[in-house]
C-alpha positions in Angstrom: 0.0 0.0 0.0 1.3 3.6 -1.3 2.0 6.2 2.0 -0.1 8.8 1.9 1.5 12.2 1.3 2.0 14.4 4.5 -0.6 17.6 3.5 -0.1 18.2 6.9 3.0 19.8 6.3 2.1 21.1 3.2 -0.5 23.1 4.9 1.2 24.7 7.4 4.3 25.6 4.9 1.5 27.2 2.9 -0.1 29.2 6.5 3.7 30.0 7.4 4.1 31.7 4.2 0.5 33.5 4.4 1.5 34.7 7.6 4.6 36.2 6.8 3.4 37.7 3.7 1.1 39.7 6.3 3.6 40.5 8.4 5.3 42.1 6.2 2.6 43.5 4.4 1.6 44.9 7.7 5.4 46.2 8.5 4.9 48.3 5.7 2.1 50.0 6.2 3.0 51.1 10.1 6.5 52.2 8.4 4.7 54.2 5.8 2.3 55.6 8.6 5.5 56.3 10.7 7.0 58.2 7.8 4.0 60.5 7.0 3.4 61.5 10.8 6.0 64.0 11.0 4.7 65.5 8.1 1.3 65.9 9.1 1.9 67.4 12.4 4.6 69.6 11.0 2.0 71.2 8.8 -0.6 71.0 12.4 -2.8 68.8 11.0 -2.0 65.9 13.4 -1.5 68.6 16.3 -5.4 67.8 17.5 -6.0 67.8 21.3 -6.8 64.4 22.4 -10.5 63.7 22.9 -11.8 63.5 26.4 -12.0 60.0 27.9 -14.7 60.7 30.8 -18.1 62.3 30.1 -16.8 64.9 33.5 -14.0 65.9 31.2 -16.4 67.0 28.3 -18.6 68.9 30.1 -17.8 70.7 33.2 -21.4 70.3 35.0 -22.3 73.0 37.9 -23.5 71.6 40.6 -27.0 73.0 42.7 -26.0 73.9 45.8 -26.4 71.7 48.8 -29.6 72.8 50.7 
């Protein structure tokens, strides 16, 4: 009786490769995202305050006096 080829290792060569085509797909992109930063907040587009992270911080409520 013939062995039966090993996919198994087919398979995972084939995921390995995936996987580090994304990797690198994805290194790219953050060093293409690291490279235009500078530029944007050079020209004060990326100079934004940060957004408020608690609804106290958004609005500054007054409060009725104790009674």
């Amino acid at each position: 009786m013939a062995r039966k080829p090993n996919y198994d290792y087919e398979k995972r060569r084939k995921e390995q490769d995936r996987k580090a085509r994304k990797d690198a797909k994805r290194a790219d992109r953050q060093q293409r995202r690291d490279e235009s930063q500078p530029e944007e907040e050079a020209n004060g587009e990326g100079a934004q305050a940060p957004a408020p992270t608690t609804p106290d911080e958004a609005e500054p409520r007054s409060v009725p006096p104790a009674v």
